[in-house]
C-alpha positions as CSV (number, residue, x, y, z in Angstrom):
1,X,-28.6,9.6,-20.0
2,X,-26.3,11.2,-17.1
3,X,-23.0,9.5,-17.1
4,X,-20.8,10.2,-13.5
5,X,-17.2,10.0,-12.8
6,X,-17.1,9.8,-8.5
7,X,-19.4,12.6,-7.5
8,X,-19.8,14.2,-11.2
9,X,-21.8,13.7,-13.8
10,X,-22.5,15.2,-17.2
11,X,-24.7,14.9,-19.4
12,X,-23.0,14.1,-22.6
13,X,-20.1,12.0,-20.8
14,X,-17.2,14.4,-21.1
15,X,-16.3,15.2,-17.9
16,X,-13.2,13.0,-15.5
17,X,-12.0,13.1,-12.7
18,X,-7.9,13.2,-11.9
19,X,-5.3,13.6,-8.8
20,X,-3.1,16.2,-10.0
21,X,-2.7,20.0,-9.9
22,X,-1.5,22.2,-12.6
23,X,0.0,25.4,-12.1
24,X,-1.3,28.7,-12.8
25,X,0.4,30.1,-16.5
26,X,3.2,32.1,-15.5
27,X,2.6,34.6,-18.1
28,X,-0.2,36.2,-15.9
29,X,2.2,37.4,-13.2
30,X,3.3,40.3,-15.1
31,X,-0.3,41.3,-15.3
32,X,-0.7,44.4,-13.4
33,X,-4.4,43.8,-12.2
34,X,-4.9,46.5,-9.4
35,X,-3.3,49.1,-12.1
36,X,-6.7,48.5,-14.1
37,X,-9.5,51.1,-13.9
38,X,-12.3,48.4,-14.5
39,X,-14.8,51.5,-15.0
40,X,-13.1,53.5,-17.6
41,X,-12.8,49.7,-19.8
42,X,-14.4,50.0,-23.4
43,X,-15.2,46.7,-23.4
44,X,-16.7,46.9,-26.9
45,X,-13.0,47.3,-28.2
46,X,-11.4,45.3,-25.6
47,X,-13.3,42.4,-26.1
48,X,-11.4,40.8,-29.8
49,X,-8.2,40.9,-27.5
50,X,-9.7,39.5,-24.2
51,X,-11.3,36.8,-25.8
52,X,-7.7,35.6,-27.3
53,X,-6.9,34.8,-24.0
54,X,-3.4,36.9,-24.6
55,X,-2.8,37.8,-21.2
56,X,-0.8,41.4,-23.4
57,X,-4.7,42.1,-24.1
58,X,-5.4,42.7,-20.3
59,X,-2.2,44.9,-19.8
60,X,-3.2,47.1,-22.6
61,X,-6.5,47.9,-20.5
62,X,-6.3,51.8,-18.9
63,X,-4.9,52.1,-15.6
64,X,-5.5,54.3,-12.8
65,X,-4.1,58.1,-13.0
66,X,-4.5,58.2,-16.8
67,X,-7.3,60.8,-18.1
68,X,-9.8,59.7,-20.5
69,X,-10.4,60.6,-24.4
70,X,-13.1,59.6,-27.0
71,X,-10.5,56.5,-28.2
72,X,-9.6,56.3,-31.9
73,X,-9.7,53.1,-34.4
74,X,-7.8,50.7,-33.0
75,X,-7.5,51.3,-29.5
76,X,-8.1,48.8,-26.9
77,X,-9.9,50.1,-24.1
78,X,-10.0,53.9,-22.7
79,X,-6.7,55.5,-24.1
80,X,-4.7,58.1,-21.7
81,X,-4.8,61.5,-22.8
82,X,-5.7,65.1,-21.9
83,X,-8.5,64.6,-24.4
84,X,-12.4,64.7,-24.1
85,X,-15.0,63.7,-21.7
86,X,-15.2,59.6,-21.3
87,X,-18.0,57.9,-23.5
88,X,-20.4,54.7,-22.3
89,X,-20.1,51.8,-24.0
90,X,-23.9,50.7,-25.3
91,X,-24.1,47.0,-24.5
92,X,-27.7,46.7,-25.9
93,X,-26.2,46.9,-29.6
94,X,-22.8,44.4,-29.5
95,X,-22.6,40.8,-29.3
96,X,-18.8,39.5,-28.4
97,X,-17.8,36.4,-30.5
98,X,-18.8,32.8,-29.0
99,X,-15.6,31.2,-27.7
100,X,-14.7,27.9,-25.6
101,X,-13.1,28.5,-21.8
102,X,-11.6,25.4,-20.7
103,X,-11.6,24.9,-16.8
104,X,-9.9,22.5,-14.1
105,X,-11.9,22.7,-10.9
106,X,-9.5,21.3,-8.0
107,X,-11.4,19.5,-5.0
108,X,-9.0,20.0,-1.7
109,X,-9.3,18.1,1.4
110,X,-6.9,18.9,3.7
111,X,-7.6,19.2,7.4
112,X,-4.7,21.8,8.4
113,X,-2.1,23.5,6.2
114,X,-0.2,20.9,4.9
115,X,1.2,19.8,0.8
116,X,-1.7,20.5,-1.1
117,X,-2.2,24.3,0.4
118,X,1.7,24.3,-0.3
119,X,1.1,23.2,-3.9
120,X,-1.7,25.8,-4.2
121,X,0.6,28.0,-2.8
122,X,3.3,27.6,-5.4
123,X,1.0,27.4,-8.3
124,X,-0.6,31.0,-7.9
125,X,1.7,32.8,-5.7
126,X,3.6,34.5,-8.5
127,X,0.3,36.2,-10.1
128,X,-1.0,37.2,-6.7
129,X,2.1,39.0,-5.6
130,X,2.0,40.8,-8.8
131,X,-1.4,42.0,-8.3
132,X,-0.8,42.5,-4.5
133,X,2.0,44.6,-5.0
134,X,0.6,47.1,-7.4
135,X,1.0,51.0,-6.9
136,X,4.0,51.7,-4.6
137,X,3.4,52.2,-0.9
138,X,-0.7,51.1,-1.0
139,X,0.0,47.8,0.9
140,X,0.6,47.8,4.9
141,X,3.8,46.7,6.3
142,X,3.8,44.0,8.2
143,X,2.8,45.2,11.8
144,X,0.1,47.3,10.4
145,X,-1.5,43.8,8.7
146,X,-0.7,41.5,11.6
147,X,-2.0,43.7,14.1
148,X,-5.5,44.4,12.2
149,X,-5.7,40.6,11.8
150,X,-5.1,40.3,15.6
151,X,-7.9,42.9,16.4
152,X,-10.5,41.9,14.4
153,X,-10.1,37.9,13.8
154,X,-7.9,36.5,16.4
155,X,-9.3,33.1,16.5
156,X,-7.4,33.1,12.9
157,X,-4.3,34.6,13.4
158,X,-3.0,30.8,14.5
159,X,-4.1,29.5,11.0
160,X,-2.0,32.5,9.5
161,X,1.1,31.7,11.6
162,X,0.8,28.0,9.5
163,X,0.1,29.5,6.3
164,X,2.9,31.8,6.8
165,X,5.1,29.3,7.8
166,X,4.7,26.6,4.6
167,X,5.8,30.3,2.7
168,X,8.8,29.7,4.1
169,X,8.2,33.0,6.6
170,X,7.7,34.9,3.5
171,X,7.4,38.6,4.0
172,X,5.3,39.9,1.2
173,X,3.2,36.5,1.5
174,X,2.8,37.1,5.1
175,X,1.4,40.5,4.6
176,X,-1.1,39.2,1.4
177,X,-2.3,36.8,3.8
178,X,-3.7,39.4,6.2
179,X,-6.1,40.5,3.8
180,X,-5.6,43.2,5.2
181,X,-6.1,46.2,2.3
182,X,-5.5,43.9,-0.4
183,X,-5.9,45.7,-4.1
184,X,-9.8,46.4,-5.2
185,X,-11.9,43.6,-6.9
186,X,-15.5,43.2,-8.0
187,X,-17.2,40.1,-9.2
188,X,-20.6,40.2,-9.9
189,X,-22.7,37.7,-8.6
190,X,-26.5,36.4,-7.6
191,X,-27.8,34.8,-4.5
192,X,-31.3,33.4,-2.6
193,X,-31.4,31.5,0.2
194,X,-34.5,29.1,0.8
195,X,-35.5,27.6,4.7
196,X,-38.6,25.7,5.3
197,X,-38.5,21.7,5.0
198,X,-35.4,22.3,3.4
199,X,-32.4,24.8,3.6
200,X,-30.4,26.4,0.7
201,X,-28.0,29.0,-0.3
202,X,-27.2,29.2,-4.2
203,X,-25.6,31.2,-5.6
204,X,-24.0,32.2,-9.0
205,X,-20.1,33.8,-9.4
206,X,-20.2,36.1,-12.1
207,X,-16.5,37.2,-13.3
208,X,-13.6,36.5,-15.4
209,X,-12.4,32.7,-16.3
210,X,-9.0,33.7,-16.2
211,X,-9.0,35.6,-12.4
212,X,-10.9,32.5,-11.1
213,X,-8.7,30.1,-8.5
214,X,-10.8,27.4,-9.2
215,X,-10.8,25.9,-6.0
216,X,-13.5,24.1,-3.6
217,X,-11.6,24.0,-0.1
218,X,-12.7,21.6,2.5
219,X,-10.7,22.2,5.9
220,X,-10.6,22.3,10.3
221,X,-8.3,25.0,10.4
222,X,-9.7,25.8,13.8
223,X,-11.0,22.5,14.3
224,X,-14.4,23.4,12.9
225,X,-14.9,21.9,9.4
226,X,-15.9,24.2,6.4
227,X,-16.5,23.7,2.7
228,X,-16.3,26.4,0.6
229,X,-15.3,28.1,-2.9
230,X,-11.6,29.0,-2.3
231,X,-9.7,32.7,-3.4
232,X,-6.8,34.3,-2.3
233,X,-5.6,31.7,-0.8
234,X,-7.7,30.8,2.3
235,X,-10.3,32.8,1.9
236,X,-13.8,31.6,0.8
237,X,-16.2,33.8,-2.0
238,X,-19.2,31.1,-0.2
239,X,-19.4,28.7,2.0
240,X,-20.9,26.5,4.7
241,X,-19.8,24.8,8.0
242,X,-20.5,21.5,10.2
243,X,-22.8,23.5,12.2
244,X,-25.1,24.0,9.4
245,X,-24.4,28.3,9.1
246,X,-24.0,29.1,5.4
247,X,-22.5,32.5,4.1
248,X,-22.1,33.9,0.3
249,X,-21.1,37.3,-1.3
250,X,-21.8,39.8,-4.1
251,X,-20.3,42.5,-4.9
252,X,-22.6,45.5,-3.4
253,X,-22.5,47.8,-6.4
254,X,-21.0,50.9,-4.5
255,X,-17.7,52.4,-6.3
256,X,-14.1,52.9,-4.4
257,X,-12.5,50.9,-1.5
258,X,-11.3,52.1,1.6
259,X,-8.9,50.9,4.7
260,X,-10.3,47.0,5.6
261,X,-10.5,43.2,5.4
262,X,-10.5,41.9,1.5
263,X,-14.3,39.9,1.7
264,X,-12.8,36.1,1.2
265,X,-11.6,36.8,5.0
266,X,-14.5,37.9,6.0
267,X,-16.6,35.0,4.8
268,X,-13.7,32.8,6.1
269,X,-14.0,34.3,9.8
270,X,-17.9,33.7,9.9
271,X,-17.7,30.1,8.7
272,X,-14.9,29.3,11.4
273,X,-16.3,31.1,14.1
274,X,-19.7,31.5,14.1
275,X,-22.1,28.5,14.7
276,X,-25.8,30.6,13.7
277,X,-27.1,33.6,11.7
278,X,-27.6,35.7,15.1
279,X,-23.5,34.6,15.8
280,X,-22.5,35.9,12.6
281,X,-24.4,38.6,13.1
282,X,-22.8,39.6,15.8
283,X,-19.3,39.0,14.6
284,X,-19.8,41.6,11.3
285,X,-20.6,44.5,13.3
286,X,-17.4,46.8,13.4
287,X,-15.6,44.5,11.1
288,X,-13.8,46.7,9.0
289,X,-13.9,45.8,4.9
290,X,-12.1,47.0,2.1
291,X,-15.4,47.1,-0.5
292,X,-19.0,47.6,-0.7
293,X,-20.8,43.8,-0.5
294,X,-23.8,42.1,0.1
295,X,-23.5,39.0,2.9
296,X,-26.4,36.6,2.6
297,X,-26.5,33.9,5.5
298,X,-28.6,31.0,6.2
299,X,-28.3,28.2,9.3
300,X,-29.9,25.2,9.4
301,X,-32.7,27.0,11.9
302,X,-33.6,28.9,9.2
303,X,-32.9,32.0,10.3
304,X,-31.4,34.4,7.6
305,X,-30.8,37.8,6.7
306,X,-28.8,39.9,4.6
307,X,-25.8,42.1,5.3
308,X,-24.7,45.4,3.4
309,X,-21.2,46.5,4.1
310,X,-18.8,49.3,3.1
311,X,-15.4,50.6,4.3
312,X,-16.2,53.2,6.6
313,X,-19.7,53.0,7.7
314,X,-21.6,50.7,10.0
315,X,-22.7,47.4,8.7
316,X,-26.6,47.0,7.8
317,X,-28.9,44.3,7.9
318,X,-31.7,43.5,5.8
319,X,-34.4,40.8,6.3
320,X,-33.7,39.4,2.9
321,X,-32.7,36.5,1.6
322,X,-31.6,37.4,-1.8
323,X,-28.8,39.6,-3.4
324,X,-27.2,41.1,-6.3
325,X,-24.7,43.9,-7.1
326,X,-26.6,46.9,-5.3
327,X,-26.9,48.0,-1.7
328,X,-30.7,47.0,-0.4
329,X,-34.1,47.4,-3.2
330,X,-32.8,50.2,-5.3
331,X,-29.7,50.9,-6.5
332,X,-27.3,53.9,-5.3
333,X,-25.8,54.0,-8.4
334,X,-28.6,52.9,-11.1
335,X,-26.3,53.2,-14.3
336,X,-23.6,50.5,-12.8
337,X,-26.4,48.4,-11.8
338,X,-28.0,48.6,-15.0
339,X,-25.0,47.8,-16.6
340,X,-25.1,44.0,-14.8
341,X,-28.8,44.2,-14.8
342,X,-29.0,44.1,-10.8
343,X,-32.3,45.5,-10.4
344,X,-33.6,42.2,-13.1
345,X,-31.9,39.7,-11.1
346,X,-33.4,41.0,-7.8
347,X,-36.6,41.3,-8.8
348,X,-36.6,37.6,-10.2
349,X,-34.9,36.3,-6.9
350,X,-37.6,38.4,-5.1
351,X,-40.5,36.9,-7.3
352,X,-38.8,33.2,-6.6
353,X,-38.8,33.8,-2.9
354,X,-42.1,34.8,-2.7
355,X,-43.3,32.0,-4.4
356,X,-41.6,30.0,-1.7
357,X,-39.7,27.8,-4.9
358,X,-38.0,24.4,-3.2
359,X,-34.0,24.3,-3.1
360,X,-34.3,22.2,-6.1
361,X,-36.3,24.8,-8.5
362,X,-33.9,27.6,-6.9
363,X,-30.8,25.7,-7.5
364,X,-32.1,25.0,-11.1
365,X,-33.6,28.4,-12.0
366,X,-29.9,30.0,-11.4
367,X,-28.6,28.0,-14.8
368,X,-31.6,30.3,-16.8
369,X,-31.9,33.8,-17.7
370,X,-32.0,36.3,-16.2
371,X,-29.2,35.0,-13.7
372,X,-27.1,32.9,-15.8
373,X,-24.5,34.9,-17.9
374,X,-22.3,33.9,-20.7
375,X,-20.4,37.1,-21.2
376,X,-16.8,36.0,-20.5
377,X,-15.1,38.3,-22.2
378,X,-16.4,41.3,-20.2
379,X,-16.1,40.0,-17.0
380,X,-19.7,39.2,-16.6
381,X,-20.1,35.3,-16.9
382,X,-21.5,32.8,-14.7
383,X,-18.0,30.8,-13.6
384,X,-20.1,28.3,-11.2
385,X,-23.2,27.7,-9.6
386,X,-23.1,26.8,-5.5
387,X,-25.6,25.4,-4.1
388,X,-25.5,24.9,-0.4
389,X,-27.5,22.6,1.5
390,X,-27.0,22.8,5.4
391,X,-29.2,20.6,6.4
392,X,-27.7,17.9,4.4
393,X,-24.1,18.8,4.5
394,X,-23.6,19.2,0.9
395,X,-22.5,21.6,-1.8
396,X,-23.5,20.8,-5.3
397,X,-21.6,23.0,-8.0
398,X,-23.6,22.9,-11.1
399,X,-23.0,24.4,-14.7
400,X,-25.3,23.1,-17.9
401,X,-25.5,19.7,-17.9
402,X,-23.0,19.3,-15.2
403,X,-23.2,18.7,-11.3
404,X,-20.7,17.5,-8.9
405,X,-21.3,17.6,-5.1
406,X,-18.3,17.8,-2.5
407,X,-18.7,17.2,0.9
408,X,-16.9,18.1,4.2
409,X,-15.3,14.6,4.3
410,X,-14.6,13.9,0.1
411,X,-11.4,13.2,-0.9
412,X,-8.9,15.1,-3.2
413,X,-11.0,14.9,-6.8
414,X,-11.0,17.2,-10.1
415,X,-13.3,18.0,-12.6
416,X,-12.6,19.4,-16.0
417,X,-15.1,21.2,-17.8
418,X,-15.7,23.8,-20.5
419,X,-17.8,27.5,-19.9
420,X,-19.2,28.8,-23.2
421,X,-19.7,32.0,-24.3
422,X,-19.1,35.1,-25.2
């Protein structure tokens, strides 16, 4: 029998519910993340380190401007050298050892900028600086960030001014705020919306425990309220607002980054200004973006489409509800999409869609295979399920055996859970 604990409930009891925030381990600061070349990882060696949790394993990964050789016994990850051509790690053959990831989820209501954004603030600040000011010279100055932010999104450039201000006027935080060519990252992730007599956008967040903020934000920055699933800060991975638009990411599969807004902006800007699908539309053509992603939105109309942008190019839409890690049907790059089996997930979402499933079966079918991962340790595991319901004004985040639904209104809450895998 489901036990609950406010809005949770799990099914063997476990989970509780608590008022206070912990900060982010200070040993991860000194964890150059933007350093890491994620492709040239041998995660088959990496992964007895990763899964220590040591956050020394992560800095031994290989880093950017190193050359590649075959690696020897005992290395971790792709070794720098002069040496030989890289090899591809065979993930059909390895199994990573099961382990336990303990996580605190961290409910925040907070209208406008205020303690608990300053708490947040506090807690992760040192390990995003570190990562934000990787590789001297790749970050704008100041002018350069404000004045993109000013271009492109001015109805947030007020909220910035707060955030800025609760840094204490900050410099460095100022410019991270921005977004504004912030260092490359690339979850991998699923998503489907549904319309008809109901309306839903679920979605799975595919990446690593340790990298995840953990957050589910609900705010009026501009005086619009939005619930969403919070990173760097104030930006939002999904989301939904009180005009019933809803908006989610994946990454879209395409290597590099270029000159742009990091994506948790992006999503951010369509939730607080946009009202529909055909607004948000609207708003993403010419928005400049640092990385290749998918953009799925839903409004309560039922209207919904698919969005496929990329530093550098014009933005595309798709009639599609449903996403994974490659631009449109097939992949551009079929061995990095094999590698998160993109084209499976698709064609699974495309099958449920078809078969016009209800938000219930959706929501449900993203806890199964093939769209629930467990592979932690690689950077490949399901960290939530979202699922958004507009018309009711509700986002339920489920795992196995767990559920717990926030609203636009809910007060401050936590839930403490455990992800098992690999």
């Amino acid at each position: 029998m489901t036990k609950s604990a406010k809005n949770v409930s799990r099914n063997d009891g476990s989970a509780r519910s608590a008022g206070t925030t912990t900060a982010v381990p200070t040993a991860w600061a000194g964890v150059d993340w933007a350093a890491i070349d994620w492709a040239r990882v041998d995660w088959v060696r990496a992964s007895a380190r990763l899964a220590t949790g040591s956050p020394g394993a992560w800095g031994d990964l290989p880093t950017r401007g190193a050359r590649r050789r075959t690696p020897a016994a005992g290395d971790v990850g792709g070794a720098e050298d002069h040496g030989t051509e890289a090899f591809e790690t065979d993930w059909s053959t390895w199994q990573a050892p099961a382990r336990a990831y303990p996580v605190t989820v961290y409910g925040i209501h907070e209208a406008t900028p205020g303690p608990r954004w300053k708490a947040l603030f506090d807690a992760t600040w040192p390990a995003y600086r570190s990562w934000y000011l990787t590789g001297p010279g790749t970050r704008p100055s100041l002018e350069e960030a404000r004045g993109r932010l000013e271009e492109h999104m001015p109805e947030l450039v007020p909220t910035w001014r707060e955030l800025v201000a609760q840094t204490g006027g900050d410099g460095d935080a100022a410019r991270f705020l921005t977004m504004w060519n912030l260092p490359a990252f690339a979850p991998a992730c699923s998503q489907l919306a549904t319309v008809g007599e109901e309306t839903s956008l679920t979605r799975n967040y595919d990446y690593v425990p340790e990298l995840w903020e953990a957050t589910v934000y609900s705010s009026e920055f501009t005086g619009r309220k939005v619930i969403g699933t919070g990173d760097c800060l104030w930006g939002l991975l999904d989301g939904m607002n009180d005009a019933g638009l809803a908006v989610s990411l994946t990454f879209g599969g395409r290597p590099g980054s270029g000159t742009g807004f990091a994506i948790p902006l992006v999503v951010r800007y369509l939730l607080e200004v946009a009202e529909t699908a055909a607004q948000a539309r609207k708003l993403l053509r010419g928005l400049p973006v640092s990385m290749s992603y998918n953009i799925t939105v839903v409004d309560v109309s039922g209207e919904r489409f698919t969005a496929f942008v990329a530093p550098g190019q014009d933005t595309e839409f798709f009639d599609a509800c449903t996403a994974t890690n490659h631009r449109g049907k097939t992949p551009e790059y079929p061995q990095k999409a094999a590698q998160f089996h993109s084209v499976e997930r698709l064609e699974f979402l495309d099958a449920s869609a078809e078969q016009g499933v209800s938000a219930a079966e959706a929501r449900d079918s993203f806890l199964r295979d093939p769209l629930h991962q467990d592979h932690y340790s690689a950077g490949f595991g399901t960290l939530f399920t979202a699922h958004y319901r507009p018309d009711l004004g509700t986002v339920e985040y489920v795992w196995p055996g767990v559920s717990w639904t926030r609203g636009f209104d809910d007060p401050d809450d936590t839930l403490e859970l455990v992800l098992e895998g690999r």
